[in-house]
C-alpha positions in Angstrom: 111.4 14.9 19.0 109.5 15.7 22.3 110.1 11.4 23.2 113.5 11.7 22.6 114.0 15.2 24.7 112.2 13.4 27.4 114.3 10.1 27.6 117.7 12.4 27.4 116.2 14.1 30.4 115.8 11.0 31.8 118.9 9.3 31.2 121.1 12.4 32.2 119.2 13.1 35.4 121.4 11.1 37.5 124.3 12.2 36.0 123.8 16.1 35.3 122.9 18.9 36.9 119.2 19.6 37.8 119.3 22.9 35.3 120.4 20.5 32.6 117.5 18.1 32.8 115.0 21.2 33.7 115.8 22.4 30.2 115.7 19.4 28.2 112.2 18.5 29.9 110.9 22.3 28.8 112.1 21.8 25.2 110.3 18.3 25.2 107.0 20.3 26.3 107.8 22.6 24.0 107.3 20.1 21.0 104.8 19.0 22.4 102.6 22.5 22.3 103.9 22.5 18.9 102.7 19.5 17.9 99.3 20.4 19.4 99.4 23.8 17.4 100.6 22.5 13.9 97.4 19.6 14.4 95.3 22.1 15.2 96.6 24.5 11.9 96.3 21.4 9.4 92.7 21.0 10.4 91.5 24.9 9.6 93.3 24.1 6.7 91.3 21.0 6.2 88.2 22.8 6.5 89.4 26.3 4.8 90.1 24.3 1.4 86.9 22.1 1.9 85.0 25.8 2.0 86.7 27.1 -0.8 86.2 23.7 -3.4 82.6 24.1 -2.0 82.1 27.4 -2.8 84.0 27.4 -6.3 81.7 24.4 -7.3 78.7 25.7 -6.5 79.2 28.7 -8.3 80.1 26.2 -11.9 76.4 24.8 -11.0 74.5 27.6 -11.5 76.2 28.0 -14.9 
């Protein structure tokens, strides 16, 4: 998403007006904090679920 809002910026810049392409730039780099935030998310998730298996299994040891 944030590729293609960049290369519409870029296309349209010489033809439309400088507000145009100013938004469609900031929506690209909005995706692209996005995209930072959502890798960032699936990786605590990642690590949340590796706590919790590890901490569910070691209490089935001591059993």
């Amino acid at each position: 998403m944030s590729v293609a809002f960049n290369l519409t910026a870029a296309l349209s810049e010489p033809i439309a007006d400088k507000k145009i392409v100013s938004v469609l730039e900031q929506v690209g780099d909005t995706f692209k904090i996005l995209l930072g935030m959502i890798c960032a998310i699936s990786v605590m998730l990642m690590i949340g679920l590796t706590l919790v298996i590890k901490i569910t299994n070691s209490g089935m040891m001591y059993r």
